[in-house]
C-alpha positions as a Markdown table, in Angstrom:
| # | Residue | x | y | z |
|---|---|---|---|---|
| 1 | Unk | 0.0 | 0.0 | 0.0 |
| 2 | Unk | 1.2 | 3.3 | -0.9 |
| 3 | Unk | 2.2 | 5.2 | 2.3 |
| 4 | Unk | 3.5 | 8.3 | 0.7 |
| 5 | Unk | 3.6 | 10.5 | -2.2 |
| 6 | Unk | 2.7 | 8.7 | -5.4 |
| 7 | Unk | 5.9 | 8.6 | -8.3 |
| 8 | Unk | 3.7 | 11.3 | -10.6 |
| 9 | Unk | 3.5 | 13.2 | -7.3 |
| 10 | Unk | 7.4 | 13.4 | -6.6 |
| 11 | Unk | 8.1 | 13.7 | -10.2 |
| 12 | Unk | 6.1 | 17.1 | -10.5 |
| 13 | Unk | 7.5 | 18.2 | -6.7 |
| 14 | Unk | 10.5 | 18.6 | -8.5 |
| 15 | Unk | 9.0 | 21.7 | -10.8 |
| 16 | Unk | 9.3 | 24.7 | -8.8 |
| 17 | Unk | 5.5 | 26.2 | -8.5 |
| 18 | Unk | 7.0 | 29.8 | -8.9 |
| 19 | Unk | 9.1 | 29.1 | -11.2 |
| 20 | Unk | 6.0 | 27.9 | -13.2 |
| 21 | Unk | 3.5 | 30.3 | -12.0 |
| 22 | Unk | 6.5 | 33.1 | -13.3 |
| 23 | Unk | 6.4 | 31.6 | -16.8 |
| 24 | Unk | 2.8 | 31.8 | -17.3 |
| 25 | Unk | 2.8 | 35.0 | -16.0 |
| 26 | Unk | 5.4 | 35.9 | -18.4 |
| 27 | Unk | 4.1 | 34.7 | -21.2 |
| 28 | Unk | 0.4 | 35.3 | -20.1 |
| 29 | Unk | -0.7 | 31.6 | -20.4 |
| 30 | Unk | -3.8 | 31.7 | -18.5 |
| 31 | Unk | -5.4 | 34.7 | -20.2 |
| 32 | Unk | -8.5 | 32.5 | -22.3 |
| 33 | Unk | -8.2 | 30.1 | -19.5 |
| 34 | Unk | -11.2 | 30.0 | -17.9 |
| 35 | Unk | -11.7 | 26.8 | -15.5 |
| 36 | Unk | -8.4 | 24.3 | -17.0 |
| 37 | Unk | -5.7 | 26.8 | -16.2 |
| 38 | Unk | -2.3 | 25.8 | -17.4 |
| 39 | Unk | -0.5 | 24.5 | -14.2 |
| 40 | Unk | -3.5 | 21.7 | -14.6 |
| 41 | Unk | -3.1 | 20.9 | -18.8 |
| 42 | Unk | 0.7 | 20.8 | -17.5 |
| 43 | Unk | 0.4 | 18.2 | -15.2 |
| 44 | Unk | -2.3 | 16.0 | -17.2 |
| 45 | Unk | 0.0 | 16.2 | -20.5 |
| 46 | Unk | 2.7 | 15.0 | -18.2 |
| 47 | Unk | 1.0 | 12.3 | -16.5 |
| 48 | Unk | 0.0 | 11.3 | -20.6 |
| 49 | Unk | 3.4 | 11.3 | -21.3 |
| 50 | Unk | 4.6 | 9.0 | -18.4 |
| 51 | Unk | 2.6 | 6.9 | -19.2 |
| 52 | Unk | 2.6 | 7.1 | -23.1 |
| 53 | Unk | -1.2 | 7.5 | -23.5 |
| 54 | Unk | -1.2 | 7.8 | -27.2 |
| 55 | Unk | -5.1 | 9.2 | -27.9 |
| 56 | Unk | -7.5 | 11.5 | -26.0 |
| 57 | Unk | -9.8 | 8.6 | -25.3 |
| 58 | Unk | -7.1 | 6.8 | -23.7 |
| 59 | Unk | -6.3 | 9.7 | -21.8 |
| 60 | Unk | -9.7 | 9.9 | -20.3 |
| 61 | Unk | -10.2 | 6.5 | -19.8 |
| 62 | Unk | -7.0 | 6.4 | -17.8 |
| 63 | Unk | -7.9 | 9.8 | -15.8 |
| 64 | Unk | -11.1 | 8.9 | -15.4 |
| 65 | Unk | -11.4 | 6.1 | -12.4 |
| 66 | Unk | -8.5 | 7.6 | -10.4 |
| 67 | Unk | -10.2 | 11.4 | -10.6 |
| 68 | Unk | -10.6 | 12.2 | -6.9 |
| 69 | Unk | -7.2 | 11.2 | -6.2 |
| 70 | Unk | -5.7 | 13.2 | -9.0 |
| 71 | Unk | -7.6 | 16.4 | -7.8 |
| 72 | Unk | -6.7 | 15.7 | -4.3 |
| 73 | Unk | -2.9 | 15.9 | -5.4 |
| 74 | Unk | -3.4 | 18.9 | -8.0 |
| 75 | Unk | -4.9 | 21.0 | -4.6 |
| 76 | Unk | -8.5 | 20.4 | -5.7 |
| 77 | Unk | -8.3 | 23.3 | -8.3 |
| 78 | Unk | -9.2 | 20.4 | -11.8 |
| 79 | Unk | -12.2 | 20.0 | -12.8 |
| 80 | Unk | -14.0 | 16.5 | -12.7 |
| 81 | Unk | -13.0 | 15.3 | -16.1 |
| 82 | Unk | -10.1 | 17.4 | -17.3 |
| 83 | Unk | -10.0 | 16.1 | -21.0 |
| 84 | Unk | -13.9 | 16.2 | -21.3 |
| 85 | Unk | -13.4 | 20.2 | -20.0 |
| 86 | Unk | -10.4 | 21.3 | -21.8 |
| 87 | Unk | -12.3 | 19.2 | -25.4 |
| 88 | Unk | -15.9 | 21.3 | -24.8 |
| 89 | Unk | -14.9 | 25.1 | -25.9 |
């Protein structure tokens, strides 16, 4: 049983936050952003690449049952289905 951080977790603990957060802010990354702000499309097109999801359906599919735990680790800002959010607009 997992007693601690998950790999994913520690992985992205390794990005500085304001390092990040100064990037978008630099760049103004988050000005159409309206609910899926880009610290969040950032982690899940990490997460794809870890572990080499190769379509959106996959990525959902994968997101999907483990949802509350990913929001619990991404500070509860994501909404419920990422992909399904970030695909709508």
């Amino acid at each position: 049983m997992n007693q601690g951080q998950t790999v994913f977790a520690q992985i992205m603990s390794l990005i500085p936050k304001y390092e990040f957060d100064k990037c978008v802010k630099r760049y103004n990354g988050n000005r159409h952003a309206i609910g899926f702000k880009c610290r969040d499309q950032f982690l899940v097109i990490s997460f794809t690449q870890f572990t080499n999801q190769i379509s959106l359906r996959s990525i959902d599919e994968s997101l999907a049952p483990d949802c509350e735990k990913i929001i619990i680790m991404m500070d509860n800002t994501m909404p419920l289905y990422p992909t399904k959010y970030a695909s709508s607009g």
